[in-house]
N, CA, C and O atoms as a GROMACS GRO file, in nm:
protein
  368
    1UNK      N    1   9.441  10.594  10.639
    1UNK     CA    2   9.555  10.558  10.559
    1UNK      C    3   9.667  10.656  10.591
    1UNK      O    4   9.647  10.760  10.654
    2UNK      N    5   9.788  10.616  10.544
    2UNK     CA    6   9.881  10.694  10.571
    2UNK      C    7   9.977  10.659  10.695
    2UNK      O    8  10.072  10.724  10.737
    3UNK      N    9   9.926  10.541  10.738
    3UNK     CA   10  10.014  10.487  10.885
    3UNK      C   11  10.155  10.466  10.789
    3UNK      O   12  10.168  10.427  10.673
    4UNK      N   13  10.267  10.513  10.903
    4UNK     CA   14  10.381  10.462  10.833
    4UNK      C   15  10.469  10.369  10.940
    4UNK      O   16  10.484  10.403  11.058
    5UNK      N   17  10.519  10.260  10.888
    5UNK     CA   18  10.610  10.226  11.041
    5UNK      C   19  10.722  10.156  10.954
    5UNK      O   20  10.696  10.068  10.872
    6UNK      N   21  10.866  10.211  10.984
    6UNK     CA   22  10.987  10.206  10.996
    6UNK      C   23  11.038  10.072  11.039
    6UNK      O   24  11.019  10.030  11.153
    7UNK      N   25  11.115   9.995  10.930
    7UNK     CA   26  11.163   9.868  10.929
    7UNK      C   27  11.335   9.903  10.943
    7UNK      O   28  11.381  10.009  10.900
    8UNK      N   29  11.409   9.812  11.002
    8UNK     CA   30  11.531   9.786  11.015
    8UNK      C   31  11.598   9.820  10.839
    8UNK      O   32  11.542   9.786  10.735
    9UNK      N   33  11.720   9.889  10.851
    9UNK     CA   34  11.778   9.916  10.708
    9UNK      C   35  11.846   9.784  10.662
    9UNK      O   36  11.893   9.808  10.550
   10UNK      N   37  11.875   9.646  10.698
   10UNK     CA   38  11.884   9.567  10.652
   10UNK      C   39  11.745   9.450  10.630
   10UNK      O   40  11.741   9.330  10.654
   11UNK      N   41  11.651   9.531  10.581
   11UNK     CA   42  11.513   9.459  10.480
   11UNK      C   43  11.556   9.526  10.386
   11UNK      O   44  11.486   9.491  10.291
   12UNK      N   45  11.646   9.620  10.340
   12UNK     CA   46  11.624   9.705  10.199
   12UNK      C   47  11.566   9.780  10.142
   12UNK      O   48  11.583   9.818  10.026
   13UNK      N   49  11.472   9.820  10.237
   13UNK     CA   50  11.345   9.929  10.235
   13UNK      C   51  11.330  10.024  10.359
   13UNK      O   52  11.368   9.995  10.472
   14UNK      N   53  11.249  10.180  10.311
   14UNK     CA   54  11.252  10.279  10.389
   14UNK      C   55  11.132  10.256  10.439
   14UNK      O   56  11.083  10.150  10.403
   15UNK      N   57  11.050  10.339  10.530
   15UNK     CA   58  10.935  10.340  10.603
   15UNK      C   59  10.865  10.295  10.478
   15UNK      O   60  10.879  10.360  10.374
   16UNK      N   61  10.786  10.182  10.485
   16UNK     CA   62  10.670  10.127  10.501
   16UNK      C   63  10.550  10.259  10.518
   16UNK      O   64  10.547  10.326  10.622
   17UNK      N   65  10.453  10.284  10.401
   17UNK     CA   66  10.342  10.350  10.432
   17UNK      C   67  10.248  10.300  10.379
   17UNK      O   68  10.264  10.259  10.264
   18UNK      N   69  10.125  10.286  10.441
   18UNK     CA   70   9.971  10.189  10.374
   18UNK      C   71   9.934  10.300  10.295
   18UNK      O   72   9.912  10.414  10.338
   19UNK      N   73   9.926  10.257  10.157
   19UNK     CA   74   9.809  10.350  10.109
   19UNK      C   75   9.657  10.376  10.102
   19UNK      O   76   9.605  10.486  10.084
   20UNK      N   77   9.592  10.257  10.118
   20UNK     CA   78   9.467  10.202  10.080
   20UNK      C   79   9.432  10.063  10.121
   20UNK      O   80   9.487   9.973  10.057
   21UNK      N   81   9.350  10.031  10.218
   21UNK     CA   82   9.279   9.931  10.242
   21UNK      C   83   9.124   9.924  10.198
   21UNK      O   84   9.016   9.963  10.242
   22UNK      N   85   9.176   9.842  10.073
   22UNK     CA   86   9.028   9.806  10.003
   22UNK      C   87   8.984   9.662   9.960
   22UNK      O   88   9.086   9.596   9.939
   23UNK      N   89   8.881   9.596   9.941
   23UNK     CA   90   8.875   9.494   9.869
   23UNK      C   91   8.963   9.384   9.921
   23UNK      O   92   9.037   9.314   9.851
   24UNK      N   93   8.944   9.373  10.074
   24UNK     CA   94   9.074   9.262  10.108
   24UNK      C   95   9.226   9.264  10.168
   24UNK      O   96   9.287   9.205  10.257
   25UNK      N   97   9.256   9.371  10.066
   25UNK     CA   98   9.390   9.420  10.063
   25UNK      C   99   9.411   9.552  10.090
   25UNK      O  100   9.353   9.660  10.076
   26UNK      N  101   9.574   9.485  10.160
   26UNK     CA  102   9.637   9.608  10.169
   26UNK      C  103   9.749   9.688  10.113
   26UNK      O  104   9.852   9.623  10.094
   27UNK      N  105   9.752   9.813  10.083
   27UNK     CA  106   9.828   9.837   9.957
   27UNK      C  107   9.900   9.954  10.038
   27UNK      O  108   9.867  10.052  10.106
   28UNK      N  109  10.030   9.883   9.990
   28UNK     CA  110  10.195   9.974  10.051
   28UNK      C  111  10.284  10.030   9.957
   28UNK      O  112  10.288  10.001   9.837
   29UNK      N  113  10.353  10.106  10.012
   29UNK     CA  114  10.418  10.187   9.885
   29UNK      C  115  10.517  10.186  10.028
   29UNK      O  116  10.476  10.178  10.144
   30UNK      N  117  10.704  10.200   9.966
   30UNK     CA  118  10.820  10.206  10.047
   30UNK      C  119  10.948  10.245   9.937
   30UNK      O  120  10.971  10.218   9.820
   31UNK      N  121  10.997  10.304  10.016
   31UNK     CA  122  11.142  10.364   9.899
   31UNK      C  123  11.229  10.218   9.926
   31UNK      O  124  11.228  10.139  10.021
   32UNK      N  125  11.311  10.223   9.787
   32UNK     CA  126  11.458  10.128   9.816
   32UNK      C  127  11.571  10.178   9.884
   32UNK      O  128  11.620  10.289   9.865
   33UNK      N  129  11.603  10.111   9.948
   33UNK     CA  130  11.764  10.106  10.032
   33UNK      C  131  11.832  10.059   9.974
   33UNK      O  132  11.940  10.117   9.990
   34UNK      N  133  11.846   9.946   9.877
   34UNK     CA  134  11.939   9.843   9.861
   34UNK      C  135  11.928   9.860   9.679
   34UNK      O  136  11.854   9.928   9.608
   35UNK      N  137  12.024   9.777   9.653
   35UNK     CA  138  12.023   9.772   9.503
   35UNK      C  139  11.965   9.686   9.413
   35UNK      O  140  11.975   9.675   9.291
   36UNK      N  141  11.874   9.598   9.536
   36UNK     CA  142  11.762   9.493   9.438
   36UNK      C  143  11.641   9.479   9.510
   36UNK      O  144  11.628   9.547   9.612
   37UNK      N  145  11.561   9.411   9.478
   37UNK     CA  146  11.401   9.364   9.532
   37UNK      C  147  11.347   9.285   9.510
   37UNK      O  148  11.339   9.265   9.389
   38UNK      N  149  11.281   9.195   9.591
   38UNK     CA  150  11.234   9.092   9.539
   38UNK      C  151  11.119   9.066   9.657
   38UNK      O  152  11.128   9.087   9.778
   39UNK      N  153  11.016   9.018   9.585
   39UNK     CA  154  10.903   8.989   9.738
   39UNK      C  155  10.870   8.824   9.646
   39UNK      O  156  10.926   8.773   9.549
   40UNK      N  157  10.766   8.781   9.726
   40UNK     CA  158  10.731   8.617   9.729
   40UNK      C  159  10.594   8.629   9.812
   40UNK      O  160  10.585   8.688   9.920
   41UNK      N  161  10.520   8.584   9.766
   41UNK     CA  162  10.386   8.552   9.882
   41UNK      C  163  10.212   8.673   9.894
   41UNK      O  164  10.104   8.666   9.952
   42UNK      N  165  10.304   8.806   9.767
   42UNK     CA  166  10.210   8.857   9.763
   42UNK      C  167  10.190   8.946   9.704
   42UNK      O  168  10.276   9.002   9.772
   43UNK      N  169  10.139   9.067   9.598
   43UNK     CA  170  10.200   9.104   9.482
   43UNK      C  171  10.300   9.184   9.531
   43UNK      O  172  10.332   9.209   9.647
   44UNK      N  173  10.349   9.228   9.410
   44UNK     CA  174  10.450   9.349   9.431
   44UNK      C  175  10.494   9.445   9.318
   44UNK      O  176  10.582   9.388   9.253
   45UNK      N  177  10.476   9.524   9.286
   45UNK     CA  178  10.614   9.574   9.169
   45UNK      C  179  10.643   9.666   9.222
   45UNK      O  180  10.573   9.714   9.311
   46UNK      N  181  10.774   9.726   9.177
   46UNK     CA  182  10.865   9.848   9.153
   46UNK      C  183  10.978   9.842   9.060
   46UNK      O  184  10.992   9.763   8.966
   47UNK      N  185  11.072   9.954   9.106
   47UNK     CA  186  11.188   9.907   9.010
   47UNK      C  187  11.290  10.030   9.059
   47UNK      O  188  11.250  10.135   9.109
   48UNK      N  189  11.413  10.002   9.038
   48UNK     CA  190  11.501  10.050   9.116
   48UNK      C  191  11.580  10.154   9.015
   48UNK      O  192  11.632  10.094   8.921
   49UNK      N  193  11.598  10.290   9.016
   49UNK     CA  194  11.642  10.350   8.928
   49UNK      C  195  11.812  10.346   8.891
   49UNK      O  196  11.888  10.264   8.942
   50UNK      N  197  11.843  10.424   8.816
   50UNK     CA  198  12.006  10.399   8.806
   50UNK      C  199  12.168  10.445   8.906
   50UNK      O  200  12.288  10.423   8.895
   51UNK      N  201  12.070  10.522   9.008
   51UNK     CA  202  12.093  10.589   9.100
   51UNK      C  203  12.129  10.492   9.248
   51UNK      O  204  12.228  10.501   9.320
   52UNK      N  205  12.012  10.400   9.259
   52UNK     CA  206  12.000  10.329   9.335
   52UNK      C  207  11.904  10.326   9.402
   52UNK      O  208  11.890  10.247   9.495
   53UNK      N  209  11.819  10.415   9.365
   53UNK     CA  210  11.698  10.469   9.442
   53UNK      C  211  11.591  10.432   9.343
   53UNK      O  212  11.606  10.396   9.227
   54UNK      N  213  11.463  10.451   9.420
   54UNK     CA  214  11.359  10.419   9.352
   54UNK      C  215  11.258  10.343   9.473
   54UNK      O  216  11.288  10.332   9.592
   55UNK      N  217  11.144  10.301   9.413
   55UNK     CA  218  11.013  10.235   9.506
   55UNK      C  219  10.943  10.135   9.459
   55UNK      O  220  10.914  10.113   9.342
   56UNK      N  221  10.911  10.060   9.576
   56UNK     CA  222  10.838   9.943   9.537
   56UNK      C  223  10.657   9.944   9.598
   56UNK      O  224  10.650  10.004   9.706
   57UNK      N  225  10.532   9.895   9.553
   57UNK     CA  226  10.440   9.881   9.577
   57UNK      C  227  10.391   9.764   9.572
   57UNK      O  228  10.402   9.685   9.479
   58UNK      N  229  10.302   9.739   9.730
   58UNK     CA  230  10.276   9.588   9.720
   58UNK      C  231  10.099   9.600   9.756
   58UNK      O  232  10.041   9.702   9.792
   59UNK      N  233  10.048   9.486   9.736
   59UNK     CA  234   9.919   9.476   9.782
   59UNK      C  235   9.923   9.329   9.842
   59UNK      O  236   9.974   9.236   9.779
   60UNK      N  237   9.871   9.314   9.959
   60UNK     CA  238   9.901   9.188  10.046
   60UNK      C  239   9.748   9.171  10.093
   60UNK      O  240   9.689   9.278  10.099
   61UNK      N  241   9.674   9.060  10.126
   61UNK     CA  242   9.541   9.016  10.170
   61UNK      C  243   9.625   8.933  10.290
   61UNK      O  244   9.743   8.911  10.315
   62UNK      N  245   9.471   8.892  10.364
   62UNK     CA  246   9.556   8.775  10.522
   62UNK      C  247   9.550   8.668  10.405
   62UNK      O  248   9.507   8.634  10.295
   63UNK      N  249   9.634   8.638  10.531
   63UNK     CA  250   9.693   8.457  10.456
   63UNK      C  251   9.822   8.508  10.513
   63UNK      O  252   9.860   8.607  10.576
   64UNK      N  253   9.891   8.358  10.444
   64UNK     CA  254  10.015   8.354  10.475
   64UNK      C  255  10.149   8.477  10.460
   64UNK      O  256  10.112   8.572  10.390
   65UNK      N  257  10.256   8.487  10.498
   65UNK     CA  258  10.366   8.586  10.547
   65UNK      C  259  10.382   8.594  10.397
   65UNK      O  260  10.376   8.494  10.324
   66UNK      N  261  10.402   8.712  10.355
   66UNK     CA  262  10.528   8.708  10.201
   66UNK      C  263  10.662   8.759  10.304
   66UNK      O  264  10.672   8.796  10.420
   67UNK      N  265  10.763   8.734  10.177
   67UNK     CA  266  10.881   8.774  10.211
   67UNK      C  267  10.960   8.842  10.124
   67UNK      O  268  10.976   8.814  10.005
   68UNK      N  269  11.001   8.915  10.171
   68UNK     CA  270  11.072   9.054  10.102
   68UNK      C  271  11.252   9.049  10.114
   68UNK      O  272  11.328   9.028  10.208
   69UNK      N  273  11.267   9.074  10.002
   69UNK     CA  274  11.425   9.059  10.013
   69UNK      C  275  11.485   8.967  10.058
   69UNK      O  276  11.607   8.974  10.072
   70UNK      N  277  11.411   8.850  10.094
   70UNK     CA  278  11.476   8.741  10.116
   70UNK      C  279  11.559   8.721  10.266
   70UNK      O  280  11.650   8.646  10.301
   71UNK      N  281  11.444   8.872  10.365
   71UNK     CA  282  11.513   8.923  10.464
   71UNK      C  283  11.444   8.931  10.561
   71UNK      O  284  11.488   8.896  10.671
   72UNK      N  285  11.275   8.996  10.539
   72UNK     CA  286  11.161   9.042  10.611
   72UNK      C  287  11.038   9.006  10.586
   72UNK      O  288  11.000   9.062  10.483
   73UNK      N  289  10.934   8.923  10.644
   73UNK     CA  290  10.823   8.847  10.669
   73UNK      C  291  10.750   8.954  10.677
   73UNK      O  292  10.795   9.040  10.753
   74UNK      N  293  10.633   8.982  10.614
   74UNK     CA  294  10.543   9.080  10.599
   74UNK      C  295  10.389   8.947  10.602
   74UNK      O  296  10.375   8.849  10.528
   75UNK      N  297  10.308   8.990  10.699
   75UNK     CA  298  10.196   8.932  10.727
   75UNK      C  299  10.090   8.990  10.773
   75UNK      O  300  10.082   9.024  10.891
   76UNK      N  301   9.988   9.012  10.678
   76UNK     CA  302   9.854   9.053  10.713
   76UNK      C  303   9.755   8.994  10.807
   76UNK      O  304   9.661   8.928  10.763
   77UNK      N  305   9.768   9.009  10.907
   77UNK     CA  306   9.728   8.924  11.046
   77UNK      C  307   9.558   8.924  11.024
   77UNK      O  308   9.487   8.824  11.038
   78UNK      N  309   9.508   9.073  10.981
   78UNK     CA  310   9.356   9.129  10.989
   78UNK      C  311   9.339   9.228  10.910
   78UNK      O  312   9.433   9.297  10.873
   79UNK      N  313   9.214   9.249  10.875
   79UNK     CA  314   9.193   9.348  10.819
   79UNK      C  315   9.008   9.386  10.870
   79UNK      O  316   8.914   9.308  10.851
   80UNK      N  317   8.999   9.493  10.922
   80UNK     CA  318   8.863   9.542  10.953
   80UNK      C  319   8.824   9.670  10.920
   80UNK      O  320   8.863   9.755  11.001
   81UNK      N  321   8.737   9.726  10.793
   81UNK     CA  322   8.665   9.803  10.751
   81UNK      C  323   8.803   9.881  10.721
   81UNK      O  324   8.884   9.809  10.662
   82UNK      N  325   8.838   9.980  10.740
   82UNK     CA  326   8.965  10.068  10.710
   82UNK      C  327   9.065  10.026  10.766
   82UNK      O  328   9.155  10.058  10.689
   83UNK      N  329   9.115   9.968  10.864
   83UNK     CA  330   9.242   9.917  10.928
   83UNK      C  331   9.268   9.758  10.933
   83UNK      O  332   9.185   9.668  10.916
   84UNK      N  333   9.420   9.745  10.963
   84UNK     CA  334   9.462   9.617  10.908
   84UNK      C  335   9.544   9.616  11.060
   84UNK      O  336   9.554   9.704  11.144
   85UNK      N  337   9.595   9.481  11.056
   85UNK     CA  338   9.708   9.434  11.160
   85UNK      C  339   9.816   9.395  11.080
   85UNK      O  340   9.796   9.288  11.024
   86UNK      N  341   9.945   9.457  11.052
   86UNK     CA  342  10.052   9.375  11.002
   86UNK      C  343  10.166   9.329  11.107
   86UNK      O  344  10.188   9.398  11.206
   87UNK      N  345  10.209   9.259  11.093
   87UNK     CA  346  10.312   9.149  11.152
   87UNK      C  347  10.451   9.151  11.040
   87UNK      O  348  10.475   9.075  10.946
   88UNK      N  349  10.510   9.240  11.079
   88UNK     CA  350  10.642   9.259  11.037
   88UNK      C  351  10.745   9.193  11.128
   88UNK      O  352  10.755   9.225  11.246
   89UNK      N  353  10.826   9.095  11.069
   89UNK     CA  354  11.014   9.043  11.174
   89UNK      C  355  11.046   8.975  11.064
   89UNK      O  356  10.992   8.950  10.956
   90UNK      N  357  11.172   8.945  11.131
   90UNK     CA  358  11.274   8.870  11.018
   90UNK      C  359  11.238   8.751  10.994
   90UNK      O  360  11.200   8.669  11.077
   91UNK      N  361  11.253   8.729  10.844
   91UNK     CA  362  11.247   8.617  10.721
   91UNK      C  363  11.329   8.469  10.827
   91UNK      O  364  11.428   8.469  10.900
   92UNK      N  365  11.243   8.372  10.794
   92UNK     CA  366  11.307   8.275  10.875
   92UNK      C  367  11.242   8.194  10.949
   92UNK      O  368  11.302   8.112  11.018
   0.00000   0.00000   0.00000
């Protein structure tokens, strides 16, 4: 755990880091860039402080892409014993 990989600053989010692959899923934690958030396709919460800053946490299983910000396709391609394959590009 602990892989981090760096998305384009127009998804709205800072590096991407896995916390935990357990039970299926994979569970991410990422700072905000932007002044809102929104995912689709797979859980998510956070919340954005008054500052503008703040973090969001998701847990994603394979299956289909969620989408984040209405910007960036996040897809759990695999997952084997401790490591996963994600498939990060643009929403679309």
């Amino acid at each position: 755990m602990g892989d981090v990989v760096t998305v384009p600053e127009k998804y709205g989010l800072g590096p991407i880091e896995v916390t935990a692959i357990t039970g299926g899923e994979v569970d991410m934690v990422a700072p905000l860039t932007g002044s809102g958030y929104s995912v689709s396709g797979c859980s998510g919460g956070g919340g954005v402080s008054s500052n503008g800053s703040g973090g969001v946490g998701l847990s994603c299983g394979e299956g289909p892409a969620a989408t984040i910000n209405d910007a960036m396709s996040l897809k759990v391609v695999e997952i084997r014993d401790a490591a996963a394959v994600l498939r990060i590009e643009p929403a679309g």
